[in-house]
N, C-alpha and C positions, 0 to 999 in steps of 0.2 A: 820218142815214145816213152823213155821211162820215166824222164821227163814230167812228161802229165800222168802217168799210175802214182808216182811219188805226191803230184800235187792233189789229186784224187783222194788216197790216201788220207791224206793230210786235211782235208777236207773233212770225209768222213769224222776221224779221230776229234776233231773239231768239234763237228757237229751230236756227234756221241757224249761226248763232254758237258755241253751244253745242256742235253736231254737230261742226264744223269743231275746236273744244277740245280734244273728248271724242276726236276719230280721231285728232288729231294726236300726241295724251297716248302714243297705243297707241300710232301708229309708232315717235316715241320710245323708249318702253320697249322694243319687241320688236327695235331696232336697239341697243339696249343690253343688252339677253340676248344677241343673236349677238354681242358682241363679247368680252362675259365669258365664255360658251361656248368661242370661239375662244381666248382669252386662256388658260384652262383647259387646254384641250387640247394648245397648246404654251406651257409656262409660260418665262416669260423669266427666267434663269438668272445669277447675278454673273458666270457667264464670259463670257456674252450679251452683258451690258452694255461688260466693256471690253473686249469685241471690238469690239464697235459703236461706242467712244468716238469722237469725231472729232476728233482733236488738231490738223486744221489747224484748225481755228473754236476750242476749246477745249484748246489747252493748257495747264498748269499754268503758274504765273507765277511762283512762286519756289523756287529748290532743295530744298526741304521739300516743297514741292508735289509735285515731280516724285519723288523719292526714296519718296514716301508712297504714289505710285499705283504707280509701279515694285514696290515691294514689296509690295503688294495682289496688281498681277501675280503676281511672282513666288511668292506664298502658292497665288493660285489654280491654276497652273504646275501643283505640284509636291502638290496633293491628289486626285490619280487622275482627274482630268476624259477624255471622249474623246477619241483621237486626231485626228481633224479638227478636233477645236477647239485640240488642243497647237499646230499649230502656224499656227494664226488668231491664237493669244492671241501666239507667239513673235514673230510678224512685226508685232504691234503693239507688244512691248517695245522691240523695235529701232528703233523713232520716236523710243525717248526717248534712244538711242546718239549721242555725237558722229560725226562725218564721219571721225575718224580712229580710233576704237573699231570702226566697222563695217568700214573698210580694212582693219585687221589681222582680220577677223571673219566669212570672206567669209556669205552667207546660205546657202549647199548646206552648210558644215562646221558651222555655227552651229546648225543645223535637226538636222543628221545625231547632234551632241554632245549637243546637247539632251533627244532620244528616249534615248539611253546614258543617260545622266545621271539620269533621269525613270525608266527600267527599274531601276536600281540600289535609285533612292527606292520603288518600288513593291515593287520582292522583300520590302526590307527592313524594310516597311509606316511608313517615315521619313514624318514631314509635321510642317512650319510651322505651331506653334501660335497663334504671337503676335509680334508684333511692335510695337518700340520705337523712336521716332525718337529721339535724342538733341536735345538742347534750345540747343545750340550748335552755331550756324553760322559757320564763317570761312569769311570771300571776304578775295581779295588780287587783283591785278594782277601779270601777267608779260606780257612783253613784247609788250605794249597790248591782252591779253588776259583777260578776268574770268572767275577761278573762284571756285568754292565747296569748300567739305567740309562733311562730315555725320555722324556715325557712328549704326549702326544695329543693333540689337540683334535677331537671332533666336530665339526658343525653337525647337528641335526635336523634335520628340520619335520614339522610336525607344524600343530599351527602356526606356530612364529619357529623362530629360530634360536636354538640353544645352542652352548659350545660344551663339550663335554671335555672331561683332562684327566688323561688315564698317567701313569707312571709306571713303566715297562718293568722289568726285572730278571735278566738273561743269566743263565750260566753256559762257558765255554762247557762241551762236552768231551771227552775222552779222542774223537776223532779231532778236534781243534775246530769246531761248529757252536755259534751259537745259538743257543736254543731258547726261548720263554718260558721262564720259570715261573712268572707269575704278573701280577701287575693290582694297583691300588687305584681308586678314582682321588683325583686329587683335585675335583671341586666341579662344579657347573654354572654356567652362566645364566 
């Protein structure tokens, strides 16, 4: 007889086990439907992302870096996104600004230029096709300060297709970040 309470028992514990599996399986899954539901319903968007980026934890680490996400930005910018989000994405460009690019820059004329700028692109149905980083970098030192240059190749397109070529201009800043100090058009196609 004790026999079969043991195998009983054991039985049970089995069977309990099982139940505990089989419910757990489901909460799982059906907390994973509300999330891809949810997920669905507000889909997270490239503008999303580098709105969201966090450049104090995550900033780019070398002038290529920065010039490469800048110009992502700036693609995403100027491809008809919402207003609320023009200038969520604006005030996160401006992270990648040196300290003396934002001074001559203030953020009300920056913000206010920008909407112009972005209305002009939009009559004119103008958008950033592509974009090219050039493959040469010079850094130098001036007076005990490190920059960089980059040049950077635009496609735009508007009626036909033009290439547009900016030339970057970085300084390292005090944290060991670099930043855009400024940049030159260096022709168009």
């Amino acid at each position: 007889m004790a026999k079969g309470k043991k195998s009983n028992v054991k039985n049970v514990l089995l069977l309990a086990v099982l139940v505990v599996l089989v419910v757990g399986f489901f909460i799982i899954k059906s907390k994973q439907m509300a999330i891809n539901k949810d997920a669905s319903k507000g889909k997270v968007t490239d503008v999303d992302i580098l709105i969201e980026k966090d450049l104090e934890l995550y900033y780019p680490e070398t002038p290529r870096e920065v010039v490469k996400l800048y110009s992502n930005m700036i693609k995403t910018l100027y491809s008809g996104i919402d207003d609320e989000k023009i200038e969520a994405l604006a005030l996160k460009i401006r992270e990648l600004y040196d300290k003396e690019f934002l001074a001559h820059n203030p953020e009300d004329r920056y913000i206010a230029d920008l909407y112009s700028e972005i209305a002009i692109w939009n009559k004119a149905n103008r958008k950033i096709t592509n974009v090219i980083l050039g493959d040469k970098i010079e850094t130098y030192t001036k007076n005990d300060m490190e920059f960089a240059t980059i040049k950077v190749s635009y496609t735009i397109e508007e009626k036909s297709k033009e290439i547009e070529r900016k030339h970057y201009i970085l300084r390292k800043n005090e944290k060991g970040q670099w930043k855009i100090l400024g940049w030159e058009l260096d022709g168009t196609e």
